[in-house]
N, C-alpha and C positions, 0 to 999 in steps of 0.2 A: 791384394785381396781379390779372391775372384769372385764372380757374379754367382756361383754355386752357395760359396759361402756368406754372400749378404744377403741370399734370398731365406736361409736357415735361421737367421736372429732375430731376434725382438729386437720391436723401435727402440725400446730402452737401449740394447744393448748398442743397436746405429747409430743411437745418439752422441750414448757417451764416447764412441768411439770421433764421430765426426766431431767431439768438442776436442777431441786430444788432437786431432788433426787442426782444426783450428788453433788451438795456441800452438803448437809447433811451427806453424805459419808466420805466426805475430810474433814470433820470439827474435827473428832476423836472423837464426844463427846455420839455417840450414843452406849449402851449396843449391844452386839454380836446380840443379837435374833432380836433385831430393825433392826441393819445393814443388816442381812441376808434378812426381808421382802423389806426394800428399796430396795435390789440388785435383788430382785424377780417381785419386781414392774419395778425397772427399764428395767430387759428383757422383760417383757410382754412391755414394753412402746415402746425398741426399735424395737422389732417384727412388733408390730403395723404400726409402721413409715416406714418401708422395704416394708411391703405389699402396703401402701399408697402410698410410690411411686414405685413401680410396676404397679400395676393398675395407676399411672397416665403417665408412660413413654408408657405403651401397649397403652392405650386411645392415648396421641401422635404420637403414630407412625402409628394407623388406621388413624387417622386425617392425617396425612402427605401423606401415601400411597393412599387417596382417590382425588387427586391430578393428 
């Protein structure tokens, strides 16, 4: 997954994706080099979501301050 295409989705959609990557994880059944890319997809996923609400908590808080 690249950085183009996580910056285009909703948290929702990060989410749900980073849970699918989590139990893939927990399931035990995938070879080392597999696990390694899921747990690389899964940082870039959670990055993406940190920044997302970032920019949505600053957005809130102009909103609130303009008050």
């Amino acid at each position: 997954m690249s950085e183009k295409n996580v910056e285009n989705q909703s948290i929702e959609s990060l989410l749900q994706k980073l849970n699918e990557i989590v139990e893939s994880l927990e399931s035990d059944e995938l070879p080392l080099e597999e696990s390694l890319k899921q747990f690389e997809q899964g940082i870039a996923l959670t990055k993406a979501c940190q920044e997302t609400l970032e920019a949505s908590e600053k957005r809130i808080n102009q909103l609130l301050s303009q008050d």
